[in-house]
ChimeraX commands (.cxc) that place a marker at each C-alpha (Angstrom):
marker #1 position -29.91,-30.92,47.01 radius 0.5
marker #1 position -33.39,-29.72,47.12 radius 0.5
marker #1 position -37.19,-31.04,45.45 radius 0.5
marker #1 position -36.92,-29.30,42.20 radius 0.5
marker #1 position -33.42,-30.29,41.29 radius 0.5
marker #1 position -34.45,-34.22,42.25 radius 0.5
marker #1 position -37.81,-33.44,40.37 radius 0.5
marker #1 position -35.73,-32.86,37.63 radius 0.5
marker #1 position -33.97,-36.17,37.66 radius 0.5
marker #1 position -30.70,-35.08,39.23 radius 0.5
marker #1 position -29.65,-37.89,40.91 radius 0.5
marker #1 position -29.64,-37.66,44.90 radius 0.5
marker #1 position -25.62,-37.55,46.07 radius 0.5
marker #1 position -24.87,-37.14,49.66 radius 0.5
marker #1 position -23.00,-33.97,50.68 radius 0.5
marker #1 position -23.58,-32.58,47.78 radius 0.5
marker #1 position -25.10,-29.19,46.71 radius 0.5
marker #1 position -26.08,-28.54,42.52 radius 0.5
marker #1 position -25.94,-24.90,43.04 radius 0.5
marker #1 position -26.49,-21.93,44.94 radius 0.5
marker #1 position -28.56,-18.99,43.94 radius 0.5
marker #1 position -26.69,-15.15,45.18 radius 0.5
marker #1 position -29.08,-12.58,43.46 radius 0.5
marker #1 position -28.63,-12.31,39.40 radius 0.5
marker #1 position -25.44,-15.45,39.67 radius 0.5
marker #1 position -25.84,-19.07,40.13 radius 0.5
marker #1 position -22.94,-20.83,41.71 radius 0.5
marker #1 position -22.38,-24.21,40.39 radius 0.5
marker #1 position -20.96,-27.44,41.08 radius 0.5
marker #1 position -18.95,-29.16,38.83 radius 0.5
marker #1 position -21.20,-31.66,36.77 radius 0.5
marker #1 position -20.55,-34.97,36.36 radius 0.5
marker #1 position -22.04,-37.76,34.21 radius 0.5
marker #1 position -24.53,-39.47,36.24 radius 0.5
marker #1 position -28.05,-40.13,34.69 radius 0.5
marker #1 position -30.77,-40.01,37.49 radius 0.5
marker #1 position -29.80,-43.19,38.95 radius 0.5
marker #1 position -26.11,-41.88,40.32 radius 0.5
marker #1 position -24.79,-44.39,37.41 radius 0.5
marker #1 position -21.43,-42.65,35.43 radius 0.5
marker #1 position -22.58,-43.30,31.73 radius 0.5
marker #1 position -20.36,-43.51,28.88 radius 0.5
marker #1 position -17.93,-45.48,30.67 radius 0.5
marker #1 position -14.63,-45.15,28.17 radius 0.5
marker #1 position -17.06,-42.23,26.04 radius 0.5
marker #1 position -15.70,-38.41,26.58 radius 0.5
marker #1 position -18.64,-37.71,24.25 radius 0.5
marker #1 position -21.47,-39.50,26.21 radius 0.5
marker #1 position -19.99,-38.15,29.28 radius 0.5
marker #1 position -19.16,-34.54,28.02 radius 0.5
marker #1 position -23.38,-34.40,26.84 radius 0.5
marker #1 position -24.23,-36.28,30.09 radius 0.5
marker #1 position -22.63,-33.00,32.28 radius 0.5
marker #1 position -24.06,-30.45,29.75 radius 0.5
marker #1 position -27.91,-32.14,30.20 radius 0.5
marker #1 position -27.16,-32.15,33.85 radius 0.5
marker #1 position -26.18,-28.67,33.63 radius 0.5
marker #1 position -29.18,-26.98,31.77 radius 0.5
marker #1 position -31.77,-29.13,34.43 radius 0.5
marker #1 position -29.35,-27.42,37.09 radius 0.5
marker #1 position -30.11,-23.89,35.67 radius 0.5
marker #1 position -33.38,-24.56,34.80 radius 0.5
marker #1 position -34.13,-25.30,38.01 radius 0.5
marker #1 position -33.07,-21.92,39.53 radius 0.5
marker #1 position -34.27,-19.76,36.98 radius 0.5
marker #1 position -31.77,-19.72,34.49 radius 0.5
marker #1 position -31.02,-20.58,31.08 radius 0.5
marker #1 position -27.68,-21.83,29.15 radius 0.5
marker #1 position -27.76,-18.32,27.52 radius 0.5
marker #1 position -26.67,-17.11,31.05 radius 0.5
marker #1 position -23.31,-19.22,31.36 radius 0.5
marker #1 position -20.68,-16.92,30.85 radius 0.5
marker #1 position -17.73,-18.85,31.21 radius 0.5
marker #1 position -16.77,-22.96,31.28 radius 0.5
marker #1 position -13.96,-24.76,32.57 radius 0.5
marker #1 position -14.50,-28.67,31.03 radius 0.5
marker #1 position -12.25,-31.59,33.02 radius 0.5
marker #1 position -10.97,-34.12,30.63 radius 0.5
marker #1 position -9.02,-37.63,31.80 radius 0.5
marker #1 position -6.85,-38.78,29.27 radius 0.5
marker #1 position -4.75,-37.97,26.04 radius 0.5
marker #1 position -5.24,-35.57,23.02 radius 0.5
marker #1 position -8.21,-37.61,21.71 radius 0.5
marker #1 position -10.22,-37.60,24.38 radius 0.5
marker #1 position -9.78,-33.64,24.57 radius 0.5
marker #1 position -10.89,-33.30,21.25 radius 0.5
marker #1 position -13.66,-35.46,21.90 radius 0.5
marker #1 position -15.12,-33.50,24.82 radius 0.5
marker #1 position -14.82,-30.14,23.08 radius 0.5
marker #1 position -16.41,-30.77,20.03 radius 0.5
marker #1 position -19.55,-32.03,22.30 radius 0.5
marker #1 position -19.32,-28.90,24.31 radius 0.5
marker #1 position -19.04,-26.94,20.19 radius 0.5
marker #1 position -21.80,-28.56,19.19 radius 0.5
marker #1 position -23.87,-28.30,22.52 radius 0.5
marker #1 position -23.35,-24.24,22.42 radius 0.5
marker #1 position -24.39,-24.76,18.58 radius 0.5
marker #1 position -20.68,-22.91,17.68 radius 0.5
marker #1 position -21.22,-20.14,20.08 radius 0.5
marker #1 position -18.89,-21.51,23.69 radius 0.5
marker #1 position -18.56,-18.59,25.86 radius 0.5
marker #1 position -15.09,-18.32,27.25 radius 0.5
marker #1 position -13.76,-21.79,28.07 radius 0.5
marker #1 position -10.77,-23.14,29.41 radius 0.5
marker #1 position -10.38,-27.18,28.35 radius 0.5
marker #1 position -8.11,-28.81,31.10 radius 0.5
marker #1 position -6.51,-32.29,30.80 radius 0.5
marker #1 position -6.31,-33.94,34.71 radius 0.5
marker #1 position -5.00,-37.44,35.79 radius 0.5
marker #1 position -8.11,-38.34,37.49 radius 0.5
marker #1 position -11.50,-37.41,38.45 radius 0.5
marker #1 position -13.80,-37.69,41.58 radius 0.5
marker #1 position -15.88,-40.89,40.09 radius 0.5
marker #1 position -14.42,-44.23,39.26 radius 0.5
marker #1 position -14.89,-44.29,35.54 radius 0.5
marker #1 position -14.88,-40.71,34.71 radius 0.5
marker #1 position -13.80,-38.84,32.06 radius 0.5
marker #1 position -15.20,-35.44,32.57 radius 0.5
marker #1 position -16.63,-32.58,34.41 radius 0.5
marker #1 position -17.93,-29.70,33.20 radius 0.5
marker #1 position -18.13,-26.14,35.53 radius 0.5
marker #1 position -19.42,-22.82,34.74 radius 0.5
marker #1 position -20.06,-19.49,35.75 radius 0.5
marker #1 position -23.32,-18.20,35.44 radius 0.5
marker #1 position -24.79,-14.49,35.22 radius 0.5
marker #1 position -28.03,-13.15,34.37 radius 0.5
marker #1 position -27.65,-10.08,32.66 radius 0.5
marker link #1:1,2 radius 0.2
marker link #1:2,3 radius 0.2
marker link #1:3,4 radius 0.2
marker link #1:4,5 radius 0.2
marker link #1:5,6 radius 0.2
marker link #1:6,7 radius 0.2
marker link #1:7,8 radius 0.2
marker link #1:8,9 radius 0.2
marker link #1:9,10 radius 0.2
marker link #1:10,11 radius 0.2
marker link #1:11,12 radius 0.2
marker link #1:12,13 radius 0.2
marker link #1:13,14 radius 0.2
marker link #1:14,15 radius 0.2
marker link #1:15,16 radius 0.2
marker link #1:16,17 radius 0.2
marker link #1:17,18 radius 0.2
marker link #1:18,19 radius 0.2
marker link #1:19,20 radius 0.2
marker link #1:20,21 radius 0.2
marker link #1:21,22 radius 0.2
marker link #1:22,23 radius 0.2
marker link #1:23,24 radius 0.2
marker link #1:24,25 radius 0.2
marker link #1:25,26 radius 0.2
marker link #1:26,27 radius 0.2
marker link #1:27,28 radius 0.2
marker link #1:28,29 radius 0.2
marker link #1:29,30 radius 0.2
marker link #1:30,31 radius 0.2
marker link #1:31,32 radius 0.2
marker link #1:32,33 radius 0.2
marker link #1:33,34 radius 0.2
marker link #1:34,35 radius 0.2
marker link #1:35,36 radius 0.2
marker link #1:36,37 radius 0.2
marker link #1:37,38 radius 0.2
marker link #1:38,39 radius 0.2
marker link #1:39,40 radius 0.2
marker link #1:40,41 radius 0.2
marker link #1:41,42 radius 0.2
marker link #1:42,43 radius 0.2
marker link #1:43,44 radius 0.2
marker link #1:44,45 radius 0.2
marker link #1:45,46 radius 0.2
marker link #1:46,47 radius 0.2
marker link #1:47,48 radius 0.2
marker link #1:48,49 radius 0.2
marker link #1:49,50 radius 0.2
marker link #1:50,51 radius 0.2
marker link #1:51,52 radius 0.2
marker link #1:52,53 radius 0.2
marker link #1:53,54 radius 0.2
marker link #1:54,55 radius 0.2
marker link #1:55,56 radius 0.2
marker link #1:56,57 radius 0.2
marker link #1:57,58 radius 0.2
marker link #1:58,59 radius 0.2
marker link #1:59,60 radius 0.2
marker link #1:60,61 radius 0.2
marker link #1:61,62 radius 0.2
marker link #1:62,63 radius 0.2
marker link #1:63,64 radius 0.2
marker link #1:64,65 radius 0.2
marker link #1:65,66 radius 0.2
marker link #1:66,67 radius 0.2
marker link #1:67,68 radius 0.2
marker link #1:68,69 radius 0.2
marker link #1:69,70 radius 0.2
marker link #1:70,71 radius 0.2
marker link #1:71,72 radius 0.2
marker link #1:72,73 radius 0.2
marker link #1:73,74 radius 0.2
marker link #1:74,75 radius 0.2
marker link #1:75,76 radius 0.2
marker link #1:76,77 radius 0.2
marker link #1:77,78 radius 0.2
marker link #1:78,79 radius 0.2
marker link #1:79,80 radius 0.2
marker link #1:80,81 radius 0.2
marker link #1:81,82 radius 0.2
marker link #1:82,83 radius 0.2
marker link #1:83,84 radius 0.2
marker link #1:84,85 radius 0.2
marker link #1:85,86 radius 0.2
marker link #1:86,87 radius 0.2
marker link #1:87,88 radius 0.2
marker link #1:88,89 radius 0.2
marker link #1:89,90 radius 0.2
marker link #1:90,91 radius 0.2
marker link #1:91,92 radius 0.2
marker link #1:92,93 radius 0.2
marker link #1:93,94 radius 0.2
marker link #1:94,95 radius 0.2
marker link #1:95,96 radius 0.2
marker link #1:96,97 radius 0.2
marker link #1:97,98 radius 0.2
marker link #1:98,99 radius 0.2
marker link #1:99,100 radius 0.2
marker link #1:100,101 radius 0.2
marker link #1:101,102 radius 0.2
marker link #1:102,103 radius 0.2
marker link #1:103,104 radius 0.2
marker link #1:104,105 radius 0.2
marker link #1:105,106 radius 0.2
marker link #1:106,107 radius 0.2
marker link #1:107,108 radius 0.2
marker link #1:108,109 radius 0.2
marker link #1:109,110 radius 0.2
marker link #1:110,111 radius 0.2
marker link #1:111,112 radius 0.2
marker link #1:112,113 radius 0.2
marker link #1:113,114 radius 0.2
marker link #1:114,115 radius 0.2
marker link #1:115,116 radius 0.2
marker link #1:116,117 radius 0.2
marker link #1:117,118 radius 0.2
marker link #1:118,119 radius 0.2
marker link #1:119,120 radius 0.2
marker link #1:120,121 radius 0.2
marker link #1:121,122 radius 0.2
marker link #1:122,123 radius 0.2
marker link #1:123,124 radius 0.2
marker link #1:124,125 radius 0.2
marker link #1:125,126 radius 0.2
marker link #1:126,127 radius 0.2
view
């Protein structure tokens, strides 16, 4: 983690690394939901959580130089049944304003976090 993604209010996570800037692509980490305490929010809320990794994701980008515009592909983690799927998307939807780039949406049995419901990873290009 470096000064401008704290600065930003990512929280601080050991061993951890937001992303990684290779020429015109921006490696990512998967986000998770923490606000810029380290806290999960939305505990039991795919929706908080899903908007929670999305805001953590733009600061991410923002940081290095990038913009949502340049994610060109999303793969969005989501504990739990049916609902909770269709919860997650239609804040990712709504987030892109319609327009997701190519997305896979993956049910799991668990997650890195106590408490969470989803992660959110993408691929990013400048074109």
């Amino acid at each position: 983690m470096n000064e401008a993604e704290r600065a930003a209010g990512l929280p601080a996570t050991a061993q951890y690394q937001y992303a990684e800037r290779v020429g015109n692509q921006l490696f990512v980490a998967g986000q998770v939901p923490h606000d810029s305490q380290g806290q999960v929010v939305g505990l039991d809320d795919p929706h908080a959580q899903a908007l929670q990794c999305l805001s953590n994701l733009k600061a991410v980008l923002a940081v290095h130089g990038f913009s949502i515009s340049d994610v060109r592909q999303l793969v969005v983690y989501v504990v739990g049944g049916q609902a909770n799927l269709s919860a997650a998307w239609k804040t990712v939807a709504d987030f892109f304003g319609g327009q997701v780039p190519p997305a896979t949406l993956l049910g799991v049995a668990g997650l890195g976090y106590a408490g969470q419901l989803v992660e959110v990873q993408a691929t990013v290009l400048k074109a």
